[in-house]
FIFITOR-722190 format. One record per atom (N, C-alpha, C, O, CB): residue number from 1; y, z, x. Coordinates in steps of 0.05 Angstrom, whole numbers, plus 5000, padded with zeros to 4 digits. Last residue first. Glycine has a CB too. Example, Ala and Ser with C-alpha at 12.3 -4.5 7.8 and 13.67 -1.06 7.14 Angstrom:
+-----+------+------+------+
:  nr :   yy :   zz :   xx :
+-----+------+------+------+
:   2 : 4955 : 5142 : 5257 :
:   2 : 4979 : 5143 : 5273 :
:   2 : 5001 : 5157 : 5258 :
:   2 : 5023 : 5161 : 5268 :
:   2 : 4988 : 5114 : 5282 :
:   1 : 4886 : 5156 : 5264 :
:   1 : 4910 : 5156 : 5246 :
:   1 : 4934 : 5156 : 5264 :
:   1 : 4934 : 5169 : 5285 :
:   1 : 4911 : 5181 : 5226 :
+-----+------+------+------+
This chain:
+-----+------+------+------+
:  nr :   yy :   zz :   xx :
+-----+------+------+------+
: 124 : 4773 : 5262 : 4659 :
: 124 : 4788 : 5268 : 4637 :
: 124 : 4785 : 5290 : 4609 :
: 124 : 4803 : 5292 : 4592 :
: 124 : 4791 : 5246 : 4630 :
: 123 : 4743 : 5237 : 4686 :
: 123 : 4741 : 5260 : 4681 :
: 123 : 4760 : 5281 : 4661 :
: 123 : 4760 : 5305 : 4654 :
: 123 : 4739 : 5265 : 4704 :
: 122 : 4750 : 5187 : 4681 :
: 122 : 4722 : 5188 : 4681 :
: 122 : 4725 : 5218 : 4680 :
: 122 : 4704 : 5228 : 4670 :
: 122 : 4704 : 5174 : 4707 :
: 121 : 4809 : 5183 : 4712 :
: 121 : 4803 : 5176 : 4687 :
: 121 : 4778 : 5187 : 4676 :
: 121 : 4784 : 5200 : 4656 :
: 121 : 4804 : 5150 : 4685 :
: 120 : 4782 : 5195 : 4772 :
: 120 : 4802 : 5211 : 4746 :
: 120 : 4800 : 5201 : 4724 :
: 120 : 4783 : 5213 : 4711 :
: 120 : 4832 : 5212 : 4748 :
: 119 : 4759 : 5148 : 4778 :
: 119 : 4741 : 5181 : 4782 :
: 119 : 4760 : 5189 : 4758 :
: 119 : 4756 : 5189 : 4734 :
: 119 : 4745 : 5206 : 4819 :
: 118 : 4795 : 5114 : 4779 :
: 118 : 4776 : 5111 : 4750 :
: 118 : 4757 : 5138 : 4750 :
: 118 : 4745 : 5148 : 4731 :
: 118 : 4751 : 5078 : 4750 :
: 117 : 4828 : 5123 : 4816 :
: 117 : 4835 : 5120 : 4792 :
: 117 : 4814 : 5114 : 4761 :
: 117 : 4817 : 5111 : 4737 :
: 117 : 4851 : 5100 : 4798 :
: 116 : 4787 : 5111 : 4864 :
: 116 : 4799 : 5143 : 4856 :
: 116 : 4811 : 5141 : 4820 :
: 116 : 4803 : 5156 : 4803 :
: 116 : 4833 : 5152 : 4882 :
: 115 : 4787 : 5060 : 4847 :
: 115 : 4759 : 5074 : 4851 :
: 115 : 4773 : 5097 : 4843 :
: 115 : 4772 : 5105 : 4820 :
: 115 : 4741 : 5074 : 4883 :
: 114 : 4833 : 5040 : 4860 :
: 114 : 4824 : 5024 : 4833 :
: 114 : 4800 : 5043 : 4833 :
: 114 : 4789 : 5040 : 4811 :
: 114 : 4816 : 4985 : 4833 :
: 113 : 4843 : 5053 : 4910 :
: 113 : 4862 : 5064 : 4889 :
: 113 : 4845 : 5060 : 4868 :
: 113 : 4841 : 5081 : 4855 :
: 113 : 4892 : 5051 : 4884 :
: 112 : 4811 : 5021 : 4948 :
: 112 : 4809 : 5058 : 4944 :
: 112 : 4824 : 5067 : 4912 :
: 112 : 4816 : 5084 : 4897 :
: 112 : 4833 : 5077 : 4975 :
: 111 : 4826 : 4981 : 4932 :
: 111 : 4799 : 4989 : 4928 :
: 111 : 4796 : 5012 : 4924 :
: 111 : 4783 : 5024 : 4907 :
: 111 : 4784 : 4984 : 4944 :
: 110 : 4866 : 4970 : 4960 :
: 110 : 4871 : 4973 : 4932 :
: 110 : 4843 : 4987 : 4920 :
: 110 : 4843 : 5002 : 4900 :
: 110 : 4878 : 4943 : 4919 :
: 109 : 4866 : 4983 : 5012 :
: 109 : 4873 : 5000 : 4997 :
: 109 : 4875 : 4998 : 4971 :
: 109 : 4883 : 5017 : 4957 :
: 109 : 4889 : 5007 : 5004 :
: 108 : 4833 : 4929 : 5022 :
: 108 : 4818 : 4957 : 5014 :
: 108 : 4832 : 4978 : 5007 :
: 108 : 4819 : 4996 : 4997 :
: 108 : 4803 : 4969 : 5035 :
: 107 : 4882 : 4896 : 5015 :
: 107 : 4858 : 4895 : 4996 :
: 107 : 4841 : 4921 : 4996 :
: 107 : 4834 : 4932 : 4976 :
: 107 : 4840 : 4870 : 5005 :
: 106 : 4914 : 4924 : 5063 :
: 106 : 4917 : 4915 : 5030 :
: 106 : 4897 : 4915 : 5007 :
: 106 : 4895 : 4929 : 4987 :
: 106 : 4923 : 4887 : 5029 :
: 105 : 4883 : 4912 : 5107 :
: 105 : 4874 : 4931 : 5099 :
: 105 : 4884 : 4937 : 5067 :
: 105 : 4871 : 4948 : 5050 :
: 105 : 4881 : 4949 : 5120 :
: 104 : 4872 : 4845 : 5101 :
: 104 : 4850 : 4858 : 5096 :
: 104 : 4854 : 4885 : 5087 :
: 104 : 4841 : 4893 : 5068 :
: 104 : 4835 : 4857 : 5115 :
: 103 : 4923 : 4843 : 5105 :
: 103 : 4927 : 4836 : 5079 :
: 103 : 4897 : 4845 : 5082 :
: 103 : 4891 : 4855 : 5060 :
: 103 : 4940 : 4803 : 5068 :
: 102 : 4934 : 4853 : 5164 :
: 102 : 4949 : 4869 : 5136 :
: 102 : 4936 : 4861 : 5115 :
: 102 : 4938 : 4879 : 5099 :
: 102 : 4981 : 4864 : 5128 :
: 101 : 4891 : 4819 : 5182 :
: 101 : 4893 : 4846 : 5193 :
: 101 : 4913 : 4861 : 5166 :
: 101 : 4903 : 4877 : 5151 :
: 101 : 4910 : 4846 : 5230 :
: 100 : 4923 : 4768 : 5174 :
: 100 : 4898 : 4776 : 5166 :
: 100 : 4893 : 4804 : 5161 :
: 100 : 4892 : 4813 : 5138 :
: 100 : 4881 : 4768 : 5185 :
:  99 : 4981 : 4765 : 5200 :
:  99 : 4971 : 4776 : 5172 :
:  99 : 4950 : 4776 : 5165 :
:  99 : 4950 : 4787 : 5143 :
:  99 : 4979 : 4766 : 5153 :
:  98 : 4962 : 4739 : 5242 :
:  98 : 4971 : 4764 : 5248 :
:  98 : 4971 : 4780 : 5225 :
:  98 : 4963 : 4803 : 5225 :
:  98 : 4996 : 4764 : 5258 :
:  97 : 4963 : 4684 : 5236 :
:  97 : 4931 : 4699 : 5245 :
:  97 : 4935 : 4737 : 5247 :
:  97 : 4918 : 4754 : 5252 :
:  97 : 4920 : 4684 : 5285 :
:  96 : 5012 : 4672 : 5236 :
:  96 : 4999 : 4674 : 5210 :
:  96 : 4971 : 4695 : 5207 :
:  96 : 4962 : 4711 : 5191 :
:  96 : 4991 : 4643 : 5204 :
:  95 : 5048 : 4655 : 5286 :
:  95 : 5024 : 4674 : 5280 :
:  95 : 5009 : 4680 : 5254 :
:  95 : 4991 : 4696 : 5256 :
:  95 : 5033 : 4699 : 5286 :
:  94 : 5106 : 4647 : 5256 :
:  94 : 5081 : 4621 : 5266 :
:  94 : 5058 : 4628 : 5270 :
:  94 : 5041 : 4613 : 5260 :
:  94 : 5085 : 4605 : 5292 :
:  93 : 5118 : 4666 : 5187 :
:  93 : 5112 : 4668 : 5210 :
:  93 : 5097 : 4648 : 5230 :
:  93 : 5078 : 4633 : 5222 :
:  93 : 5103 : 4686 : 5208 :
:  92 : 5119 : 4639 : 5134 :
:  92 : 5141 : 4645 : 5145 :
:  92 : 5140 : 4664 : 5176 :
:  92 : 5160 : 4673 : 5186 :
:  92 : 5154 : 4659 : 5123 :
:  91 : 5083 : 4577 : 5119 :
:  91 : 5087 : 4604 : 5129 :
:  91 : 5111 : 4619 : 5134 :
:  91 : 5129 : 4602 : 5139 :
:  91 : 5076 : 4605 : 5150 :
:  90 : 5076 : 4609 : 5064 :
:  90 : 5099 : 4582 : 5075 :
:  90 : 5099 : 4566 : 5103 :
:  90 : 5114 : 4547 : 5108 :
:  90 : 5129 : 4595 : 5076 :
:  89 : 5033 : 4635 : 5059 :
:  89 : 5027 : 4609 : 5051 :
:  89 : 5051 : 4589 : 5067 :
:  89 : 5049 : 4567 : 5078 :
:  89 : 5027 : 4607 : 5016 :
:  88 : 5039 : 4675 : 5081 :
:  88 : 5023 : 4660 : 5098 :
:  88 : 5025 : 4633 : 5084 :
:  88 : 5019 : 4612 : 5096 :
:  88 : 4992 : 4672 : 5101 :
:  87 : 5081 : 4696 : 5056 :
:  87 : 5101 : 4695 : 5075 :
:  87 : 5066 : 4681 : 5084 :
:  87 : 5071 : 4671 : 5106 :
:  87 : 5123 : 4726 : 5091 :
:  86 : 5047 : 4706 : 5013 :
:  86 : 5058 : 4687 : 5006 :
:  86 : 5068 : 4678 : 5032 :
:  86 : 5066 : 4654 : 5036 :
:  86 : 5075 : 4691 : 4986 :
:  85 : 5016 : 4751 : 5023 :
:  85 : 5003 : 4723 : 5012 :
:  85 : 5022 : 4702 : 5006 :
:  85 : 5015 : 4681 : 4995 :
:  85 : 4986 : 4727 : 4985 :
:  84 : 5048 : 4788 : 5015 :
:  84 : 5037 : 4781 : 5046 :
:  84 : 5028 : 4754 : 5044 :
:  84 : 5032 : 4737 : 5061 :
:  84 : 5011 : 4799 : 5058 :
:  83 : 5066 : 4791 : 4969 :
:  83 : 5084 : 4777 : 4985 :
:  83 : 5066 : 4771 : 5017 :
:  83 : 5071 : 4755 : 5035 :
:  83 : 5115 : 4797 : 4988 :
:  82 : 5016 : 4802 : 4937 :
:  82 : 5032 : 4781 : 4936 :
:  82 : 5040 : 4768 : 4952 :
:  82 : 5032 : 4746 : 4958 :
:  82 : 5048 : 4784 : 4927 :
:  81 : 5005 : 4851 : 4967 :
:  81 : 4990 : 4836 : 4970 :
:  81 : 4998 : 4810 : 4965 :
:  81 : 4991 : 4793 : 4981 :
:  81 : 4973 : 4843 : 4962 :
:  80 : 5053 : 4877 : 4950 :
:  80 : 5055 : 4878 : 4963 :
:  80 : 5030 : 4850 : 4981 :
:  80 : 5036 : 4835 : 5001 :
:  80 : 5057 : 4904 : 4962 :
:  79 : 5036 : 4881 : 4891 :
:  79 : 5050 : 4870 : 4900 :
:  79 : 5055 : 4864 : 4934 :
:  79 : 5063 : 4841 : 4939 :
:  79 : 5064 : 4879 : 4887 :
:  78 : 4993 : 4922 : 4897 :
:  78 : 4986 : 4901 : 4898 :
:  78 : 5003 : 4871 : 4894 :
:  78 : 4993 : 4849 : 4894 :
:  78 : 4970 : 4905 : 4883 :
:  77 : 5017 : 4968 : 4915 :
:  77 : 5000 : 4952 : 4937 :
:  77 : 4993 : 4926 : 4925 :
:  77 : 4986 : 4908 : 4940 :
:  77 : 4972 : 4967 : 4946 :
:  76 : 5047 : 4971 : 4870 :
:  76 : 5057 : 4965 : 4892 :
:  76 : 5043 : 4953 : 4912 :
:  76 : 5051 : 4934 : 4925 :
:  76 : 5065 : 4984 : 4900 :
:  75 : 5002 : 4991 : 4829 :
:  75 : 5011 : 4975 : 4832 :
:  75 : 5025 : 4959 : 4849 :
:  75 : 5021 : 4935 : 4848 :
:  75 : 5016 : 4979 : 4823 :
:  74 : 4983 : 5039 : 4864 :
:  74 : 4970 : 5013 : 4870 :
:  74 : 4981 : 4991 : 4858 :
:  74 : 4976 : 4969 : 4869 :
:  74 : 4944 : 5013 : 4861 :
:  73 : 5024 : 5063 : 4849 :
:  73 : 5015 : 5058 : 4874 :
:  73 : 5004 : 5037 : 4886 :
:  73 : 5008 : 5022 : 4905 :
:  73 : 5003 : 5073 : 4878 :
:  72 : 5018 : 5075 : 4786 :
:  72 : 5041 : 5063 : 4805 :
:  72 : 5038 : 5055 : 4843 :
:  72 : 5054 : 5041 : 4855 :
:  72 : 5063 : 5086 : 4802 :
:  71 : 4974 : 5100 : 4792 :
:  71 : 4980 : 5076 : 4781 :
:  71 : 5000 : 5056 : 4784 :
:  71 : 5000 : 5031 : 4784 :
:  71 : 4981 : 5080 : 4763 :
:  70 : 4990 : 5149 : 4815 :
:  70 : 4961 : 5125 : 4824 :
:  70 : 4965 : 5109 : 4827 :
:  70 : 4964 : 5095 : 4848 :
:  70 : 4941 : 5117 : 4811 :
:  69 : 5016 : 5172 : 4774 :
:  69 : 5028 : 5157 : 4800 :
:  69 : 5004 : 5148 : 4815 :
:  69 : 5012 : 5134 : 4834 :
:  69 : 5047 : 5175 : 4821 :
:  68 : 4971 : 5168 : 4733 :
:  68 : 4999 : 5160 : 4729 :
:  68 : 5019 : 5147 : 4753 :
:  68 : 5032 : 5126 : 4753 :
:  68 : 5011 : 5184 : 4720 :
:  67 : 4946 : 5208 : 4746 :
:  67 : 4938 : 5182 : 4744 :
:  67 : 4950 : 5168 : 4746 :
:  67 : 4944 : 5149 : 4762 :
:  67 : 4930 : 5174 : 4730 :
:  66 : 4975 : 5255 : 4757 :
:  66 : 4966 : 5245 : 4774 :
:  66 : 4951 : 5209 : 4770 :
:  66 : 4948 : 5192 : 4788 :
:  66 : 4949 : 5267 : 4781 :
:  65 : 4991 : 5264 : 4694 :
:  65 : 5009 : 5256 : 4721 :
:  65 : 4995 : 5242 : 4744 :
:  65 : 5002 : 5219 : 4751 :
:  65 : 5021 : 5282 : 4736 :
:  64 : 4934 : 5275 : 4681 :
:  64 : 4946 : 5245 : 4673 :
:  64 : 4979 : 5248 : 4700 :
:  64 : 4983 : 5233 : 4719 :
:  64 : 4958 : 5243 : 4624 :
:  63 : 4919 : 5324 : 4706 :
:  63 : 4911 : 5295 : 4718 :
:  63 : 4923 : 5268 : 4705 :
:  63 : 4923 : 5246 : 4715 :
:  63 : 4879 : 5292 : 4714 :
:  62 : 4995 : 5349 : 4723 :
:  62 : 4962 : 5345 : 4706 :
:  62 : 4954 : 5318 : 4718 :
:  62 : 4965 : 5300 : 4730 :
:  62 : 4963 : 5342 : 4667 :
:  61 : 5030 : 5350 : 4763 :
:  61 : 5025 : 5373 : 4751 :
:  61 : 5004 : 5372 : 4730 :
:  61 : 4995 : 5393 : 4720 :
:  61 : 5049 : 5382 : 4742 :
:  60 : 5018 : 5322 : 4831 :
:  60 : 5019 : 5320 : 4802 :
:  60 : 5012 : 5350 : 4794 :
:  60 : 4999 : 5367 : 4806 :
:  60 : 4998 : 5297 : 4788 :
:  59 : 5024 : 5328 : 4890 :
:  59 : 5038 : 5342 : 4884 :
:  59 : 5041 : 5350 : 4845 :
:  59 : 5054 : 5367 : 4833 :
:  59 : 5060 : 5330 : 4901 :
:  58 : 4984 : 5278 : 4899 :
:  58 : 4974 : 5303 : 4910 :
:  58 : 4993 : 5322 : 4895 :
:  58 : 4979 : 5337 : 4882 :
:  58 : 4974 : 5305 : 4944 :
:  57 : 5027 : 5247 : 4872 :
:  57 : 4999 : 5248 : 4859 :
:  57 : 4987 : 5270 : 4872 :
:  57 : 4976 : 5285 : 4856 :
:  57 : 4981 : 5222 : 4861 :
:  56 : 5067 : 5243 : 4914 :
:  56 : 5068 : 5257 : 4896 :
:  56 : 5049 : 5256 : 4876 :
:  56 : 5056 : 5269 : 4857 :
:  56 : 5089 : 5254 : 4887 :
:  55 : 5032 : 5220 : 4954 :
:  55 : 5041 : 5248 : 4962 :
:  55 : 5047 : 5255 : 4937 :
:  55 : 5034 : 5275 : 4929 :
:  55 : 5065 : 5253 : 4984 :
:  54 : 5032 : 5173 : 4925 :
:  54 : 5004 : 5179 : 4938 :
:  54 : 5013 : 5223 : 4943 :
:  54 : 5001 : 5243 : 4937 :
:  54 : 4999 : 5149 : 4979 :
:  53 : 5081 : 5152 : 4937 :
:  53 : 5074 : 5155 : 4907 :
:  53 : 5044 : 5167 : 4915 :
:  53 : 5034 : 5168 : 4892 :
:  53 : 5074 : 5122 : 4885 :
:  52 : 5085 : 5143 : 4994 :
:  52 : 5105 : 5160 : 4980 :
:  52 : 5092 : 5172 : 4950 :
:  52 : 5094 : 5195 : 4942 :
:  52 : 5135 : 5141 : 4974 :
:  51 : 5050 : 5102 : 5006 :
:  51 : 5056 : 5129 : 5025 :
:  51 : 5066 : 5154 : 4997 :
:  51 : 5055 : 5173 : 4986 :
:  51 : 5091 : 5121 : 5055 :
:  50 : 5074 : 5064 : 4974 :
:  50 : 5051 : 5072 : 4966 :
:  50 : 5046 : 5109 : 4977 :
:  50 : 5041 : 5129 : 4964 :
:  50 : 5030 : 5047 : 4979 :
:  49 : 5133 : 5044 : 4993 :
:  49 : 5129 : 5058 : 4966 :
:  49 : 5101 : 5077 : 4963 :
:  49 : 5101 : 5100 : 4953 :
:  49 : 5129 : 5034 : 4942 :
:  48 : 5122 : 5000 : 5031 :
:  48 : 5117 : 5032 : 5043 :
:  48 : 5124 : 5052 : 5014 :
:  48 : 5118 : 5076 : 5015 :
:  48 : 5145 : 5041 : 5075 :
:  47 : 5115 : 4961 : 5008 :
:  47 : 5086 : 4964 : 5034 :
:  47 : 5090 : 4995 : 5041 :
:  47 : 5074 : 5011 : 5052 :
:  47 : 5090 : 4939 : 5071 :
:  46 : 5157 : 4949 : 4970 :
:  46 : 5130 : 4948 : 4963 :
:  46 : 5110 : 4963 : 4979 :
:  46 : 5092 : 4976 : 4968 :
:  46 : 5122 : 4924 : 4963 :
:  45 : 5195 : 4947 : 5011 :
:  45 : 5200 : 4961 : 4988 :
:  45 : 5171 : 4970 : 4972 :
:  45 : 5165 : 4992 : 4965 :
:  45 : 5220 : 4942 : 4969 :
:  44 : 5176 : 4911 : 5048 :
:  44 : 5186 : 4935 : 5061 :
:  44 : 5185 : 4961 : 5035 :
:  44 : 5178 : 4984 : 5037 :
:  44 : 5221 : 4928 : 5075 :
:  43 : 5177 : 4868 : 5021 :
:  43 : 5150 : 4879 : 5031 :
:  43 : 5158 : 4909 : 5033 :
:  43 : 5148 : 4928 : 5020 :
:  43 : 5138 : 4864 : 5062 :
:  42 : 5232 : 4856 : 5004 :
:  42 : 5212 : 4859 : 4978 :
:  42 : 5193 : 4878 : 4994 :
:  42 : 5191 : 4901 : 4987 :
:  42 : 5195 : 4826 : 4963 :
:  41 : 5248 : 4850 : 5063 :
:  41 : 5261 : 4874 : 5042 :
:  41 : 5247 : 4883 : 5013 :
:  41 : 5249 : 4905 : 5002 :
:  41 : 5291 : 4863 : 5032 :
:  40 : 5221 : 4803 : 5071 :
:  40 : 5224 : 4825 : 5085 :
:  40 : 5235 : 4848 : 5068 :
:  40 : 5218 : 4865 : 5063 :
:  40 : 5241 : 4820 : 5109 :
:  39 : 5237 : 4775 : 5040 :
:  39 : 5222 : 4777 : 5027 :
:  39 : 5214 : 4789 : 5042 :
:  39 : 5192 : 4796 : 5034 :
:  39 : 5211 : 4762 : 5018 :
:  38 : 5301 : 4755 : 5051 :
:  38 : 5290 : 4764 : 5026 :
:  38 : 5262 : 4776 : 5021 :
:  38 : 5259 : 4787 : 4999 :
:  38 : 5292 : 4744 : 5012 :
:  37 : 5301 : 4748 : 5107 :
:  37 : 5311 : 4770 : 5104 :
:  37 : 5296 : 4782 : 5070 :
:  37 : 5286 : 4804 : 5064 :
:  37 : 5346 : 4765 : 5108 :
:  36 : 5268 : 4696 : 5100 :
:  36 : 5257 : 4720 : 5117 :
:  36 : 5270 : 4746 : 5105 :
:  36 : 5255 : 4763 : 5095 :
:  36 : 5265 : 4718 : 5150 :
:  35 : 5310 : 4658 : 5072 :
:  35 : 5281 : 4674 : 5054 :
:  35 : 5271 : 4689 : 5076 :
:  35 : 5256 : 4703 : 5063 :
:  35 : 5253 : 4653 : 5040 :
:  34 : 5351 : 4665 : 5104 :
:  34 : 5358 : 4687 : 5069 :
:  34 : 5330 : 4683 : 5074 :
:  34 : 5320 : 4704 : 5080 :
:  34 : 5378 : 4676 : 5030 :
:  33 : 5326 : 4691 : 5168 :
:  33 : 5343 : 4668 : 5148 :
:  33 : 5339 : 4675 : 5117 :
:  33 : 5323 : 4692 : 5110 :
:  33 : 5331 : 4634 : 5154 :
:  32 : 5294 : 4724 : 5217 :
:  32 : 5325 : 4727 : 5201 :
:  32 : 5333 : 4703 : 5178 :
:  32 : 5358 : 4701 : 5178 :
:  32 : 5353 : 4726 : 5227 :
:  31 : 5233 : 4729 : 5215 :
:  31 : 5253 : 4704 : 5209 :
:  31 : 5277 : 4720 : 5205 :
:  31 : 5277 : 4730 : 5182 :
:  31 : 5246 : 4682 : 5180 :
:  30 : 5196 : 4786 : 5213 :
:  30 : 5205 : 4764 : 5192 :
:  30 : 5223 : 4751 : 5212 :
:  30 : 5228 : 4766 : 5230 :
:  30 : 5222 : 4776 : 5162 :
:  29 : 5189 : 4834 : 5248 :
:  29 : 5187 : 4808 : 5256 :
:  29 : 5193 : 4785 : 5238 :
:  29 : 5194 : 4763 : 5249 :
:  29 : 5164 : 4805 : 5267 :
:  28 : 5201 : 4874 : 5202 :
:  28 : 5220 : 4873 : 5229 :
:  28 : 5218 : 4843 : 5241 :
:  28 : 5237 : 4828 : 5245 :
:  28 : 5208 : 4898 : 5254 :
:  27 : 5163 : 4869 : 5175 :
:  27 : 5188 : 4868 : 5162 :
:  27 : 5198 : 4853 : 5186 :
:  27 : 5202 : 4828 : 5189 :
:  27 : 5203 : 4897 : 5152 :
:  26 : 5122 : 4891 : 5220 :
:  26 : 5116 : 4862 : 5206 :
:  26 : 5141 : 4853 : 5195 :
:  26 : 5146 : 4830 : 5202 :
:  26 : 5094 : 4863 : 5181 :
:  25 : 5147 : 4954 : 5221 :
:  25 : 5135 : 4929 : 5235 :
:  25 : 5134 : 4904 : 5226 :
:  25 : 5157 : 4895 : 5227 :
:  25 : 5112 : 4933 : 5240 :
:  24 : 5126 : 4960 : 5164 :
:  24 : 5156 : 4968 : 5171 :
:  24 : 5156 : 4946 : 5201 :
:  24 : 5167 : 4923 : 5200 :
:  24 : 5161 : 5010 : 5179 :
:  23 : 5078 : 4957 : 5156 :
:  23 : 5093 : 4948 : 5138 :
:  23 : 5121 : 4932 : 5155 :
:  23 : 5130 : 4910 : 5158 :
:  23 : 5099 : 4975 : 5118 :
:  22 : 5057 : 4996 : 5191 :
:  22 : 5059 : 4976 : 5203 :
:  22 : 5072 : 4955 : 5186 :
:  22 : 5080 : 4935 : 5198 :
:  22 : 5037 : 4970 : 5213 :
:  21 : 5078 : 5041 : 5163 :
:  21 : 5091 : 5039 : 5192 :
:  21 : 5079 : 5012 : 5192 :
:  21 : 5099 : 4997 : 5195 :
:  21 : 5082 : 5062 : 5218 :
:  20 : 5048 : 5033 : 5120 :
:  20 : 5070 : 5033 : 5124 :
:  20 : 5090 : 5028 : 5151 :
:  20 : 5111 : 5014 : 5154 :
:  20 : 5072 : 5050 : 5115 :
:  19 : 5003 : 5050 : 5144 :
:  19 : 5000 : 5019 : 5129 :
:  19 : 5031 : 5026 : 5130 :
:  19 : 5038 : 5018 : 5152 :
:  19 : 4980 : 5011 : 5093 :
:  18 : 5009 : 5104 : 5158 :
:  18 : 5005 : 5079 : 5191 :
:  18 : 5000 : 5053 : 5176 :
:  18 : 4992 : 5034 : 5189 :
:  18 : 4969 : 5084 : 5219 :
:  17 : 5004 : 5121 : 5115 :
:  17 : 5029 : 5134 : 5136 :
:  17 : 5031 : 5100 : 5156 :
:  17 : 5048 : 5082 : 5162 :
:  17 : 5014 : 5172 : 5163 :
:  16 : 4952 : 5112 : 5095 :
:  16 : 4978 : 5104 : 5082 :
:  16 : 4997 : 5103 : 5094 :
:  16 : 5013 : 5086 : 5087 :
:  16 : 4985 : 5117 : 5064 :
:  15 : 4926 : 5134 : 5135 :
:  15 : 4916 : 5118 : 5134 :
:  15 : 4947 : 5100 : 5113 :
:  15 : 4958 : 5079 : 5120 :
:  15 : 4884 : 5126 : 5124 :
:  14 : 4936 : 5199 : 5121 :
:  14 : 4937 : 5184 : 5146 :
:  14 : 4940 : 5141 : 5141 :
:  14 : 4961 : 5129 : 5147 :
:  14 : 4902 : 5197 : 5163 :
:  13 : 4921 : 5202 : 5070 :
:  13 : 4951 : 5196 : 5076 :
:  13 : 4955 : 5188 : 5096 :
:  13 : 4974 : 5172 : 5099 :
:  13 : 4968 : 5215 : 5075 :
:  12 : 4865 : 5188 : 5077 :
:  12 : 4882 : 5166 : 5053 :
:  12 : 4910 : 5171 : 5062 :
:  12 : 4925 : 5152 : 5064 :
:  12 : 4880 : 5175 : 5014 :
:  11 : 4847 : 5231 : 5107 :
:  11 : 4846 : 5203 : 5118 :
:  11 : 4871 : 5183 : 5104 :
:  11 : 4888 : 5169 : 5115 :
:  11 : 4814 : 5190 : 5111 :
:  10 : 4862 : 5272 : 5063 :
:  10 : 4873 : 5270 : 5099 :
:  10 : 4879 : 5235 : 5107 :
:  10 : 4899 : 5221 : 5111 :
:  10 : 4841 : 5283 : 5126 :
:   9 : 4826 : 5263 : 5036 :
:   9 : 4854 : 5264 : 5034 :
:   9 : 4862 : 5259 : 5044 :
:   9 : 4876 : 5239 : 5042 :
:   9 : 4865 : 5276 : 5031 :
:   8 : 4776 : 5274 : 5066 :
:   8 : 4780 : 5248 : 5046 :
:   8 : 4809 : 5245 : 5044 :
:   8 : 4817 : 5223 : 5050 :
:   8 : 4767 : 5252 : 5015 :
:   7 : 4782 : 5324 : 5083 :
:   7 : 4784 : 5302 : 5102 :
:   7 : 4787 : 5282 : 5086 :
:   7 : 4806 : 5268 : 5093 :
:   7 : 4762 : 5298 : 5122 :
:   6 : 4775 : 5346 : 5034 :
:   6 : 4805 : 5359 : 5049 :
:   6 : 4802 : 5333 : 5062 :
:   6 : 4818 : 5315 : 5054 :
:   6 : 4807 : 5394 : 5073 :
:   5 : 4720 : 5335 : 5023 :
:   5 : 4739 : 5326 : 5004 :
:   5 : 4772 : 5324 : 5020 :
:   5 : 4787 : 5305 : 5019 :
:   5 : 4737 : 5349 : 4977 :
:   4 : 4698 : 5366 : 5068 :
:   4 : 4696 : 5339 : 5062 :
:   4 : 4719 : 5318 : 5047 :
:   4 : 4730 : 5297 : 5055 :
:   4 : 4675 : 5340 : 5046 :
:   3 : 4707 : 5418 : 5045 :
:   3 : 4714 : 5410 : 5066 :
:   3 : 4719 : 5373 : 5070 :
:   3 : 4740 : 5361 : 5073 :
:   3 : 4695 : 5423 : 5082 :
:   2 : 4719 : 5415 : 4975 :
:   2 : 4699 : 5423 : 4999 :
:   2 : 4717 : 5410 : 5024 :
:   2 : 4737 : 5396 : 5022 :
:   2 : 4663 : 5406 : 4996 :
:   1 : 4757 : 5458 : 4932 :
:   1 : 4755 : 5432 : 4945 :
:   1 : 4739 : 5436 : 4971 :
:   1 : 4743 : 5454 : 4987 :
:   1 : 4783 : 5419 : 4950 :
+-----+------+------+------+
């Protein structure tokens, strides 16, 4: 693996670590009332899963493992894109302008996933 490649990695867990943390953040400011608490706990479940399924795809024992939790990853992110999209629709924050910023980097992490996930596949 070239040097390059090591930093590519790097960046994606970095970059996964601090979508989570700010996941975790955003949770925190929800509304206490059942639908805050409810859909704080969906995000939280969804926004920081990815972190996690991303390390064990570095840790896969073939490339279909590794596809495999990809796949699961991005699925999550893209739930996760759901609920951001939704707590703007109700709103369930008065800042709304605050979820831009998440749900842009959302969308490009899905990008990354849906791209890495077809390298692998493509090499199969």
């Amino acid at each position: 693996m070239s040097a390059e490649n090591d930093r590519s990695v790097f960046d994606l867990e970095e970059r996964l670590l601090e979508f989570a943390a700010r996941i975790i953040r955003f949770a925190e400011a929800l509304p206490n009332t059942a639908a805050g608490r409810h859909v704080a706990g969906q995000v939280l479940r969804s926004g920081s899963s990815p972190m996690a399924q991303h390390g064990e795809a570095q840790a896969a024992e073939s490339r279909r493992d590794f596809i495999h939790k990809m796949k699961i990853a991005l699925k999550e992110l893209r739930e996760t894109d759901r609920w951001l999209k939704l707590i703007h629709r109700v709103p369930l924050l008065k800042k709304t302008e605050l979820l831009e910023p998440l749900i842009q980097e959302t969308d490009e992490l899905i990008r990354v996933f849906v791209t890495s996930i077809k390298t692998a596949e493509a090499k199969k």
